[in-house]
DSSP file (Angstrom, degrees, kcal/mol; ACC not computed):
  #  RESIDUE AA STRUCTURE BP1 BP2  ACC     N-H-->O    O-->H-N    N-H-->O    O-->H-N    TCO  KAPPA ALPHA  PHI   PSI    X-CA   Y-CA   Z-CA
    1    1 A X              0   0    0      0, 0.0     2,-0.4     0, 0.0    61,-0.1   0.000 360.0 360.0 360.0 127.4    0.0    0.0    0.0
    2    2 A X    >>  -     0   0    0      1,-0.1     3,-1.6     4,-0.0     4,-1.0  -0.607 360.0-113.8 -87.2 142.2    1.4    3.3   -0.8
    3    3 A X  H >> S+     0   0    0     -2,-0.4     3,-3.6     1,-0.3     4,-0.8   0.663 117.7  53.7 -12.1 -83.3    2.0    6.3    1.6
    4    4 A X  H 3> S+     0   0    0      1,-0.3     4,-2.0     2,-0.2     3,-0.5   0.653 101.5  56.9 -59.0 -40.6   -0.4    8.3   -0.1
    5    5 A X  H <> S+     0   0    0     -3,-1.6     4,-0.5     1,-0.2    -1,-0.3   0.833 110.5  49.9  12.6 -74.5   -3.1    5.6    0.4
    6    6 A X  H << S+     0   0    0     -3,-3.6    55,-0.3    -4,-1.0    -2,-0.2   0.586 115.2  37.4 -85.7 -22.3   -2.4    5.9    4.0
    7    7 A X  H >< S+     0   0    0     -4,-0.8     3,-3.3    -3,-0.5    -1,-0.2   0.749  84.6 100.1 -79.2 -22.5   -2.6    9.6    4.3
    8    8 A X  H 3< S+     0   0    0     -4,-2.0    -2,-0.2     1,-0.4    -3,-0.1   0.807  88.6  51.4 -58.0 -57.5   -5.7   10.1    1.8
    9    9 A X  T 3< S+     0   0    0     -4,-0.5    -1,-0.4    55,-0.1     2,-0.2   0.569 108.6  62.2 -30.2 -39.8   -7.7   10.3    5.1
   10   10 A X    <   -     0   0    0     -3,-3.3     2,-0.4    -4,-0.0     3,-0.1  -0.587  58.9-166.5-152.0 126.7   -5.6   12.9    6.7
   11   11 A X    >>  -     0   0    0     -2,-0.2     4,-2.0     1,-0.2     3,-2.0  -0.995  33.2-119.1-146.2 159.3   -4.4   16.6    6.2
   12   12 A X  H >>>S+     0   0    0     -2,-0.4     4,-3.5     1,-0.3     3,-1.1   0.950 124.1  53.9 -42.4 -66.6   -2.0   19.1    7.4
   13   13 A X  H 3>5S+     0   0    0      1,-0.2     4,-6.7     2,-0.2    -1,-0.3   0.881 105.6  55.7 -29.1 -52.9   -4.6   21.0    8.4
   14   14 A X  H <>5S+     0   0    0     -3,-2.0     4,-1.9     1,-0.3    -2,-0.2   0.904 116.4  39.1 -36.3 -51.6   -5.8   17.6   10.5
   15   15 A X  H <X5S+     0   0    0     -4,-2.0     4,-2.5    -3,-1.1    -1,-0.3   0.931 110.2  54.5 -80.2 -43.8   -2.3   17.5   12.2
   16   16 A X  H  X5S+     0   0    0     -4,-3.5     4,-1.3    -5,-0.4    -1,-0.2   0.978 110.5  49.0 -68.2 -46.2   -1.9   21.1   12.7
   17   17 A X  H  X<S+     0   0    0     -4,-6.7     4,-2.4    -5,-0.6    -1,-0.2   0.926 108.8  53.1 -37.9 -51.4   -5.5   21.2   14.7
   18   18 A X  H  X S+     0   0    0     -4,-1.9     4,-1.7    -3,-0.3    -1,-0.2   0.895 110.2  48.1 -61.4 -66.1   -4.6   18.2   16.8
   19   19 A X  H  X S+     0   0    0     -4,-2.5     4,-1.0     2,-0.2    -1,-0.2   0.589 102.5  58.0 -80.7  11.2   -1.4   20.1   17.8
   20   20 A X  H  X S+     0   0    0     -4,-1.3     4,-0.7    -5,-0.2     5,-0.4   0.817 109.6  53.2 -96.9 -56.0   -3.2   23.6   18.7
   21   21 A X  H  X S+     0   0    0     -4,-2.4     4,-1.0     1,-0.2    -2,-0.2   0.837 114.4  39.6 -42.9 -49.4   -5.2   21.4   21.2
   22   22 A X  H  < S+     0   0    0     -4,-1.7     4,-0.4    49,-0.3    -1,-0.2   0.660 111.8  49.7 -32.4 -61.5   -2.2   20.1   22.6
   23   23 A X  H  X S+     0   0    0     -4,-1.0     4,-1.0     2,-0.2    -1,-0.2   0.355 112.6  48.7 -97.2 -13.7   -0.2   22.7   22.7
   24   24 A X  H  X S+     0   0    0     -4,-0.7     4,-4.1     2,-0.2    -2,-0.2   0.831 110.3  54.7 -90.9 -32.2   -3.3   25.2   24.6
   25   25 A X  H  < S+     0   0    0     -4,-1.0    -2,-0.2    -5,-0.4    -1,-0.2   0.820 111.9  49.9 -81.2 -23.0   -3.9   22.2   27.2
   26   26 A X  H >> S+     0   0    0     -4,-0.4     4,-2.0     2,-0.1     3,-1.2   0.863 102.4  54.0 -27.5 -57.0   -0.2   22.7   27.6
   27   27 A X  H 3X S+     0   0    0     -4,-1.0     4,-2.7     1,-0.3    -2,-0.2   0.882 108.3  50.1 -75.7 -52.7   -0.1   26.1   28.1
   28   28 A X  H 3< S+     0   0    0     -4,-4.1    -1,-0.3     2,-0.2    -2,-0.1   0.359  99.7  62.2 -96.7  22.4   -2.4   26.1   30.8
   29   29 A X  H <> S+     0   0    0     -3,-1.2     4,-3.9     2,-0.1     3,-0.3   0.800 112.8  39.6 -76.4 -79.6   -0.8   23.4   32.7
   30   30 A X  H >< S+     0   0    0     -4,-2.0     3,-2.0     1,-0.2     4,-0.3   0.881 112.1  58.1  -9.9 -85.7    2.2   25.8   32.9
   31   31 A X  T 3X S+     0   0    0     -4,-2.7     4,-3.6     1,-0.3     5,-0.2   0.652 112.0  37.0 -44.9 -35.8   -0.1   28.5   33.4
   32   32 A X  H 3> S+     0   0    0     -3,-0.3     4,-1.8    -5,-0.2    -1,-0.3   0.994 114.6  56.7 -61.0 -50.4   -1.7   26.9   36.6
   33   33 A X  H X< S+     0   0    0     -4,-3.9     3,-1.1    -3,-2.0    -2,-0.2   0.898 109.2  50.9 -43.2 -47.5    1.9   25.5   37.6
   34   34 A X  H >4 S+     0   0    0     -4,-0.3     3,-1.0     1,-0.3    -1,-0.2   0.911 110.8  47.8 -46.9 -47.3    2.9   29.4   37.5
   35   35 A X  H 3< S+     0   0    0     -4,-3.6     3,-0.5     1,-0.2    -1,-0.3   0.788 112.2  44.4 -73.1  -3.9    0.3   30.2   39.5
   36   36 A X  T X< S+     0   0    0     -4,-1.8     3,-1.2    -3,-1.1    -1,-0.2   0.151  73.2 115.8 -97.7  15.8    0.7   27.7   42.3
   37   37 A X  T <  S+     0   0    0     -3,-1.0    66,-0.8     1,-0.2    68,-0.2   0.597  86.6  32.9 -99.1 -10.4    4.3   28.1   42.6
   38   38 A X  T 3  S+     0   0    0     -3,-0.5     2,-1.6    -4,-0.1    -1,-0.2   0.171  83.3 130.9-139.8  27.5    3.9   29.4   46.2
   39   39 A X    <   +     0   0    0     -3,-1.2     9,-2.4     1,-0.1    -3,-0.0  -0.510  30.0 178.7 -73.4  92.2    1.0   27.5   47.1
   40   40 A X        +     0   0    0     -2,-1.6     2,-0.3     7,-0.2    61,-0.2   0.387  66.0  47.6 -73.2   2.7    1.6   25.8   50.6
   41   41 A X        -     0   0    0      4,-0.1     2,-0.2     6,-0.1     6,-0.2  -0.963  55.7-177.8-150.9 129.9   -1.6   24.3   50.8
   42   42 A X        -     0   0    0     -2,-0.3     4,-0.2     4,-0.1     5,-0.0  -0.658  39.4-118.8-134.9 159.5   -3.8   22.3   48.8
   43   43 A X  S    S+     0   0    0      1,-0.2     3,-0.1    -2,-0.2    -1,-0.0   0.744 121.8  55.7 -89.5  -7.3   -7.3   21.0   49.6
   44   44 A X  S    S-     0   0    0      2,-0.1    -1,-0.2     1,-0.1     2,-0.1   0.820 126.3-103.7 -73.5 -27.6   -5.7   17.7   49.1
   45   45 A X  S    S+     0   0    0      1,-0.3    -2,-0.1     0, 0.0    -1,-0.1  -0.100  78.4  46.9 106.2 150.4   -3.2   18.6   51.7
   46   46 A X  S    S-     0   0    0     -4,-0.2    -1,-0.3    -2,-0.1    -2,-0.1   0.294  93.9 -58.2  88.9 141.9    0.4   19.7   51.3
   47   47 A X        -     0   0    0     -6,-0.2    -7,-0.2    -7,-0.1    55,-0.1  -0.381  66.7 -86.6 -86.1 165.3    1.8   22.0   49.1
   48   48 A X        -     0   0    0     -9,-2.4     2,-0.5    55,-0.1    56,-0.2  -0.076  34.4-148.0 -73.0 155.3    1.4   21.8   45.3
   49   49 A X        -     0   0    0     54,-0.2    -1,-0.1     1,-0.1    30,-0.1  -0.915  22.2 -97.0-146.0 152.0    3.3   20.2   43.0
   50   50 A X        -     0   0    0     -2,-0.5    29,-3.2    28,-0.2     2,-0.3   0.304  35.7-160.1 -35.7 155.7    4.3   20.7   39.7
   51   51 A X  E     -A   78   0A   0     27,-0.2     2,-0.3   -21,-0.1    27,-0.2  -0.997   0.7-152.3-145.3 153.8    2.4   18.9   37.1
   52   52 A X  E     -A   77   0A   0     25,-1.8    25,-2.8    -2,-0.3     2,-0.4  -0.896  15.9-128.8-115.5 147.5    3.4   18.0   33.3
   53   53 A X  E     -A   76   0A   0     -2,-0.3     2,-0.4    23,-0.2    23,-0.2  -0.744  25.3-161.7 -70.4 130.7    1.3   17.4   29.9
   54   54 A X  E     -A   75   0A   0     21,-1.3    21,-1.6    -2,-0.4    20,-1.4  -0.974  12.7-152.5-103.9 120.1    2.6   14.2   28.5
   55   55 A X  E     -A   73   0A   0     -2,-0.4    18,-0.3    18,-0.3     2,-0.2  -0.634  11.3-168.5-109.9 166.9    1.7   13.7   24.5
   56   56 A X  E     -A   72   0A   0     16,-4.1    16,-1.1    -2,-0.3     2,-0.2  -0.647   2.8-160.8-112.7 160.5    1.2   11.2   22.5
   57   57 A X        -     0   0    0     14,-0.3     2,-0.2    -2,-0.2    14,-0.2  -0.729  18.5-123.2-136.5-173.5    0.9   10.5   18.7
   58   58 A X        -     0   0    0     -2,-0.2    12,-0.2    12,-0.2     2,-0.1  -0.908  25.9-123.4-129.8 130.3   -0.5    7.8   16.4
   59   59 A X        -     0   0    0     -2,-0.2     2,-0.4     1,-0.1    11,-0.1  -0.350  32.3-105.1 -61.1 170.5    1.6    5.9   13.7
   60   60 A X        +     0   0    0     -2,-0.1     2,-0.5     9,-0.1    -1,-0.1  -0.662  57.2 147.3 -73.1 121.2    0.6    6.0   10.5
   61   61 A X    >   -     0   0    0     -2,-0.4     3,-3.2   -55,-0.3    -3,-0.0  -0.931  58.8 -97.0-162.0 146.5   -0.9    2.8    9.4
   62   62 A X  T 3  S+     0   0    0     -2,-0.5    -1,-0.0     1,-0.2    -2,-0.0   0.755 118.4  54.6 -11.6 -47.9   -4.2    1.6    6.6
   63   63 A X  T 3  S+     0   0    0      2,-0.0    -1,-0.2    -3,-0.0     2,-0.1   0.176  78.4 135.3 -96.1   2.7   -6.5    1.5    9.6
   64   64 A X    <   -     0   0    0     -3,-3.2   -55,-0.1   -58,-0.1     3,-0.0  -0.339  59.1-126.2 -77.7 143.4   -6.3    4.8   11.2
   65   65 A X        -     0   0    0      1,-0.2     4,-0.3    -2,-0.1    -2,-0.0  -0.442  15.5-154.8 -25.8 122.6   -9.1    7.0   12.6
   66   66 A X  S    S+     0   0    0    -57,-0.1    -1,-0.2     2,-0.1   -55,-0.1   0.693 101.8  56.4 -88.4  -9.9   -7.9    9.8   10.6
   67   67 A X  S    S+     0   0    0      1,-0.2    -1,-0.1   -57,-0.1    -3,-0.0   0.886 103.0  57.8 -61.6 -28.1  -10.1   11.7   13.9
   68   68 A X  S    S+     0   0    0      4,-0.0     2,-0.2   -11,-0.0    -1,-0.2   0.718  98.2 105.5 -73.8 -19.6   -7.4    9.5   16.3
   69   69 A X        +     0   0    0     -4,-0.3     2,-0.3   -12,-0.1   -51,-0.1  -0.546  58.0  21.8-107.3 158.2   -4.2   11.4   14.4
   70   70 A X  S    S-     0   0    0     -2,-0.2     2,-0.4   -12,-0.2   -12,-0.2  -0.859 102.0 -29.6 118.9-152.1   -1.9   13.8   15.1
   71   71 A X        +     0   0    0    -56,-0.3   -49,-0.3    -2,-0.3   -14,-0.3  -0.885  52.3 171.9-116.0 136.4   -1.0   14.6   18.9
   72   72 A X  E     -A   56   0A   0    -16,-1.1   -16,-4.1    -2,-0.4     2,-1.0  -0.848  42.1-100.5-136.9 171.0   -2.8   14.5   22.0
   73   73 A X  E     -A   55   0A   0    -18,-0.3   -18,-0.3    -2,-0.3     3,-0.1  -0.726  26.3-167.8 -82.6  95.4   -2.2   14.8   25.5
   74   74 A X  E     -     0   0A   0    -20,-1.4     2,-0.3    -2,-1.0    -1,-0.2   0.967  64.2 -30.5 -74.6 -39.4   -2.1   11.4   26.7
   75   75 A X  E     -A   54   0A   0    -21,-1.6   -21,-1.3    -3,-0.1     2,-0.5  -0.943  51.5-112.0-176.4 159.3   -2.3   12.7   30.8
   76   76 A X  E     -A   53   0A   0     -2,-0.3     2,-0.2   -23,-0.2   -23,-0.2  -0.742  40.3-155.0 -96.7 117.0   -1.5   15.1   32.8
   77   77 A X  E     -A   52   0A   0    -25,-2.8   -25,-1.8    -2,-0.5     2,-0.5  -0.748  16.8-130.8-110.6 159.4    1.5   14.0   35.5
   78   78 A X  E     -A   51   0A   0    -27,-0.2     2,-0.3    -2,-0.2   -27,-0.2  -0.881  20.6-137.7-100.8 131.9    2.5   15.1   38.8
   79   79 A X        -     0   0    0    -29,-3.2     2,-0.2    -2,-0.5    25,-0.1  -0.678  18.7-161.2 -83.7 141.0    6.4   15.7   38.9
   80   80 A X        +     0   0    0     -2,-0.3     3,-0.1   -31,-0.0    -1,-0.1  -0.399  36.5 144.5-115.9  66.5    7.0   14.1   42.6
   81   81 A X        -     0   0    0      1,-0.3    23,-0.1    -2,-0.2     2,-0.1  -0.138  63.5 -67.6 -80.3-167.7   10.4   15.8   43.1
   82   82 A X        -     0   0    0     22,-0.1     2,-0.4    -2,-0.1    -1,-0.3  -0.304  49.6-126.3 -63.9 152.8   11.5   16.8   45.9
   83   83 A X        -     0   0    0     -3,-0.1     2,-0.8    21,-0.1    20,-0.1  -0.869  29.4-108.6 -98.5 147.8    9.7   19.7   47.3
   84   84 A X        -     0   0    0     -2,-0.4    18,-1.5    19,-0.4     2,-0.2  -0.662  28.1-148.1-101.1 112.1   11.8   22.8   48.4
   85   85 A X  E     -B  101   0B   0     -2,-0.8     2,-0.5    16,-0.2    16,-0.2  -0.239  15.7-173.1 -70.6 118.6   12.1   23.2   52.2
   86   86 A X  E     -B  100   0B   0     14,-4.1    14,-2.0    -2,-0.2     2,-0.5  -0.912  25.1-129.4-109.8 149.8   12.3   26.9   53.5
   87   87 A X  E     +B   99   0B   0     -2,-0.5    12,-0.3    12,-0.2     2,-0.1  -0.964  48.9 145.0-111.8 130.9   13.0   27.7   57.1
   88   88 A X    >   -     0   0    0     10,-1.4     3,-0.8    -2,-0.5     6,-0.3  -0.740  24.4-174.2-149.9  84.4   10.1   30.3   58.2
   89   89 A X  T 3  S+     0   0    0      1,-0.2     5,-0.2    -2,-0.1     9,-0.1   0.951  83.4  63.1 -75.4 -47.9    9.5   29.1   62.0
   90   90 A X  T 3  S+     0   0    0      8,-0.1    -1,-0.2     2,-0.1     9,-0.1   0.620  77.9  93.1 -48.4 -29.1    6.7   31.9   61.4
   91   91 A X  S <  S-     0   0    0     -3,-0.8     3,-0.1     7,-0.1    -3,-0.1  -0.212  75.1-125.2 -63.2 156.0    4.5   30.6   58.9
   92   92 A X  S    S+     0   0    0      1,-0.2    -1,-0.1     3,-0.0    -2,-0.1   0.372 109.2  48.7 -94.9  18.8    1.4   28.6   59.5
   93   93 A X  S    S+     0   0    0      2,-0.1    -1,-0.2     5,-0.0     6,-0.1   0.629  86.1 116.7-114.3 -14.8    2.2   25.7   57.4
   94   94 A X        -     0   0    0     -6,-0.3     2,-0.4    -5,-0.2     6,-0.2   0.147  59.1-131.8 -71.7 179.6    5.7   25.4   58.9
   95   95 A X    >   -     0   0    0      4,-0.5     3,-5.3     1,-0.0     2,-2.7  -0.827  33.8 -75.4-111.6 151.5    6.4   22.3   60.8
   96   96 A X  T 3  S+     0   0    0     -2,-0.4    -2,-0.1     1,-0.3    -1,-0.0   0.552 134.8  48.0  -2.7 -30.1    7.9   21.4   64.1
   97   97 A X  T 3  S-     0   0    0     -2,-2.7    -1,-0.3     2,-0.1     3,-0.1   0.382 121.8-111.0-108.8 -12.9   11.2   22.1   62.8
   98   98 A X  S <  S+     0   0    0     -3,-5.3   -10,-1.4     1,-0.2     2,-0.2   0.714  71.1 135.7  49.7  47.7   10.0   25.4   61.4
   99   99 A X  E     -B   87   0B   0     -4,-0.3    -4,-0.5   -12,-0.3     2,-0.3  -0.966  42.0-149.5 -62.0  93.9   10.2   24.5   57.9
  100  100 A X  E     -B   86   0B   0    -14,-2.0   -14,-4.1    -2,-0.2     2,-1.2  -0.575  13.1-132.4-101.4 156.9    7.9   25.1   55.3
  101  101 A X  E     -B   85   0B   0     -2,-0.3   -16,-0.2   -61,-0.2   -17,-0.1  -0.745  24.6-175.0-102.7  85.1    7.2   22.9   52.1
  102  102 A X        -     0   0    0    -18,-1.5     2,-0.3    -2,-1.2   -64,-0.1   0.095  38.7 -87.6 -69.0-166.9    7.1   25.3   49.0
  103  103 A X        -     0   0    0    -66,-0.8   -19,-0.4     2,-0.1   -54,-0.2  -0.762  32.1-113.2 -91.1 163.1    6.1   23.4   45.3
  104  104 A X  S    S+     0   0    0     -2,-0.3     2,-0.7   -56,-0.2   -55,-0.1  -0.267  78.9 130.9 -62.6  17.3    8.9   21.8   43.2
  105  105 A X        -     0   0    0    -57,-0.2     2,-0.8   -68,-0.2    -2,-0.1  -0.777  45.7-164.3 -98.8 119.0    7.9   24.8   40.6
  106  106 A X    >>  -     0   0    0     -2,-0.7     4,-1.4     1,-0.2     3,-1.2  -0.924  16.5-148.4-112.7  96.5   11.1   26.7   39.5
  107  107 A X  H >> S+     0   0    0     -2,-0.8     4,-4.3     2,-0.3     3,-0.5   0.878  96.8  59.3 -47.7 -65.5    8.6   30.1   37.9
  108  108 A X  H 3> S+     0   0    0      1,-0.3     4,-1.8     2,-0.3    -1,-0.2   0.723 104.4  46.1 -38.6 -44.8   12.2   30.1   35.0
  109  109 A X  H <> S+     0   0    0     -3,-1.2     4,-0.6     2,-0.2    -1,-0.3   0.869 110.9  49.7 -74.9 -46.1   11.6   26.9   34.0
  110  110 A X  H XX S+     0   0    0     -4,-1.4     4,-3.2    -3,-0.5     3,-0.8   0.900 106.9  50.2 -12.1 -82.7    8.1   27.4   33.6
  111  111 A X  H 3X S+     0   0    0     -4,-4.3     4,-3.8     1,-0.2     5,-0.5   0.972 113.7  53.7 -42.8 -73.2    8.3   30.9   31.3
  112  112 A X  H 3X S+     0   0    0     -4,-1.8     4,-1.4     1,-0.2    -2,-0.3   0.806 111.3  44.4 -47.4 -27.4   11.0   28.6   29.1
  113  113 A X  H <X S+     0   0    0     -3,-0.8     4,-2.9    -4,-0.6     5,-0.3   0.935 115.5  51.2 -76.5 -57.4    8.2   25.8   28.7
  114  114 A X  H  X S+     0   0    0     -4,-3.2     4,-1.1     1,-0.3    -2,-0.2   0.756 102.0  51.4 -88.6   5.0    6.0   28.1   28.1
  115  115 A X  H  X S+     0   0    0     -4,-3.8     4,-2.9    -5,-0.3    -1,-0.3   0.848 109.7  56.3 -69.6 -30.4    7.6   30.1   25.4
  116  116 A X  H  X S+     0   0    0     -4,-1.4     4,-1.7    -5,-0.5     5,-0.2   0.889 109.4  42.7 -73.4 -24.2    8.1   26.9   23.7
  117  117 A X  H  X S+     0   0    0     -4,-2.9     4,-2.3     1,-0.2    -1,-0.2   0.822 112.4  52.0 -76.2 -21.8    4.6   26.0   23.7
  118  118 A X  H  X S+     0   0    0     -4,-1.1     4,-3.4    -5,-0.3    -2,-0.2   0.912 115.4  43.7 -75.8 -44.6    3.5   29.6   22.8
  119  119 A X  H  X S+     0   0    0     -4,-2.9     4,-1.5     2,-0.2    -2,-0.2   0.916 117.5  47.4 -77.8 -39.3    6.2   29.2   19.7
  120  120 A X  H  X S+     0   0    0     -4,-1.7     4,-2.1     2,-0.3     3,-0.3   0.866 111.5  51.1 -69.7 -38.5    4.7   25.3   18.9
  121  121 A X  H  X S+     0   0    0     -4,-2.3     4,-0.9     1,-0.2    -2,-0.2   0.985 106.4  57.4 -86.6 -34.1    1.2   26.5   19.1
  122  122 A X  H  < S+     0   0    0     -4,-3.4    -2,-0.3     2,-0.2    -1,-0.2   0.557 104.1  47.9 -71.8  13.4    2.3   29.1   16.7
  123  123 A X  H >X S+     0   0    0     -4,-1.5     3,-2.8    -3,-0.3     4,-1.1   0.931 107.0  60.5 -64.7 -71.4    3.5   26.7   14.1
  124  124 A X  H 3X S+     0   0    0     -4,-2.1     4,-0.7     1,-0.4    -2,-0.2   0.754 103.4  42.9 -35.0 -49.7    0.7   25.2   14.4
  125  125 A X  H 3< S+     0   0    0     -4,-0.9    -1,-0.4     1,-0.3    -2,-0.2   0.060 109.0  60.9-101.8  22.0   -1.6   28.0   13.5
  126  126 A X  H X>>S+     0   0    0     -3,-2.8     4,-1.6    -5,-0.1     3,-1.1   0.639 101.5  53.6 -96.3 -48.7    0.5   29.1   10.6
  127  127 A X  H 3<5S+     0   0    0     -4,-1.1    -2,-0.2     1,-0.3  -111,-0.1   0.403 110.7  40.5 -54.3   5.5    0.1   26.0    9.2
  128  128 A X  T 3X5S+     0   0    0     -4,-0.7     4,-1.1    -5,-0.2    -1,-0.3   0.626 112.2  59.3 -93.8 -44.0   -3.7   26.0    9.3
  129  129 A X  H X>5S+     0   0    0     -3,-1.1     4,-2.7     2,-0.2     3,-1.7   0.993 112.3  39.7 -66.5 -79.9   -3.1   29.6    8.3
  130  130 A X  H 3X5S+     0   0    0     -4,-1.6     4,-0.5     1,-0.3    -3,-0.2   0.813 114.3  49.9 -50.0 -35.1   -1.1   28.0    4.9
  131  131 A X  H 3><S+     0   0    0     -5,-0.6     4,-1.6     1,-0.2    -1,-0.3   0.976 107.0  58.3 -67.4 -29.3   -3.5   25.1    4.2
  132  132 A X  H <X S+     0   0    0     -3,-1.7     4,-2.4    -4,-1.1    -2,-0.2   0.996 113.7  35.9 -65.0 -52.5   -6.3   27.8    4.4
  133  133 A X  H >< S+     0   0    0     -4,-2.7     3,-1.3     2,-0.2     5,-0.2   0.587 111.2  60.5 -39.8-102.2   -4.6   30.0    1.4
  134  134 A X  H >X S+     0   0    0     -4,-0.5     3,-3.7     1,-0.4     4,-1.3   0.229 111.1  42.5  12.7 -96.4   -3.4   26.8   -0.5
  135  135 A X  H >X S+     0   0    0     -4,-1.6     3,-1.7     1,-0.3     4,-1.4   0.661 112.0  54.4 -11.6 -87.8   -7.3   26.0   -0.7
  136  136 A X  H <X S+     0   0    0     -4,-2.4     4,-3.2    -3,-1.3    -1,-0.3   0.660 109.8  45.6   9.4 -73.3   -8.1   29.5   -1.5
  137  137 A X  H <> S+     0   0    0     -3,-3.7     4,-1.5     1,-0.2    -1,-0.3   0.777 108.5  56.2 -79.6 -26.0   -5.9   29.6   -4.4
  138  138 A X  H << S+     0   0    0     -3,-1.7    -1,-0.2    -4,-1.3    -2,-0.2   0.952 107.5  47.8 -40.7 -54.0   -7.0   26.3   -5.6
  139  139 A X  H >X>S+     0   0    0     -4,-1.4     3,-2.3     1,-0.3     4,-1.2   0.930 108.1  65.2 -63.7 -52.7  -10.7   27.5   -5.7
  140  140 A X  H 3X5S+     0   0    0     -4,-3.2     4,-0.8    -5,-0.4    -1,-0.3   0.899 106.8  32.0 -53.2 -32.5   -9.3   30.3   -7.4
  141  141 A X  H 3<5S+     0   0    0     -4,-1.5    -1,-0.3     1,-0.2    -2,-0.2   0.212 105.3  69.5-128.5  46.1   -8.1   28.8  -10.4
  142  142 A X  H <45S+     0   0    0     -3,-2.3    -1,-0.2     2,-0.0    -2,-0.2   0.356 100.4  47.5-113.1  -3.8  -10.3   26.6  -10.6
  143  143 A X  H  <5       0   0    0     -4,-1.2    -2,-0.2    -3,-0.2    -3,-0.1   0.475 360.0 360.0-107.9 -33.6  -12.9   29.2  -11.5
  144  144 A X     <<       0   0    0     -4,-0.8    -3,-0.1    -5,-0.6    -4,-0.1   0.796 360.0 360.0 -75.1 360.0  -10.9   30.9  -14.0
């Protein structure tokens, strides 16, 4: 079976969509981590901790959904690093030892993640941007 066969289902556009989704449910992973970053308390208990989008793709194969392809967010993980102990004897979260538990979110690392997703989701949306023309110009000389 040839490649094209196996794409006929399937368009740039398809893929680019897929990754705009991806890339937003990213971005507002960050964006929560950012905001949480000095949260010492959770209604689960504890203070928060960072959490990551993990994606996924689909090979290419005869049978695919062409709705199943491109990239998705397969789940959303909790990093269980260490958490970073401040001594604040004053605080109400500290502990015996007068130690408080901040999140495992380093705010630096964060802004760099999320430039790259800002830059990934705009790829994305130029290429949605380009299929749209393409199309356009098709229509266009298909009428002259």
């Amino acid at each position: 079976m040839s490649r094209n066969m196996i794409l006929s289902g399937v368009s740039a556009t398809d893929v680019a969509v897929s990754g705009l989704k991806a890339q937003r449910i990213r971005m507002n992973v960050i964006a929560n981590n950012i905001a949480n970053a000095l949260t010492t308390r959770t209604p689960r208990g504890g203070a928060f901790r960072r959490q990551m989008a993990v994606f996924r793709g689909n090979q290419l194969h005869p049978t695919i959904n062409p709705d199943r392809f491109g990239v998705r967010v397969k789940s959303v993980k909790t990093d269980f690093s260490p958490l970073r102990q401040v001594y604040e004897p004053g605080h109400p979260d500290a502990t015996a030892d007068g130690y408080v538990s901040y999140p495992n979110v380093d705010v630096s690392v964060e802004m760099v993640n999320l430039v790259a997703a800002q830059r990934a989701y705009d790829a994305n949306v130029a290429v949605v941007v380009s299929g749209k023309r393409m199309h356009q110009k098709a229509l266009e000389i298909l009428q002259a």
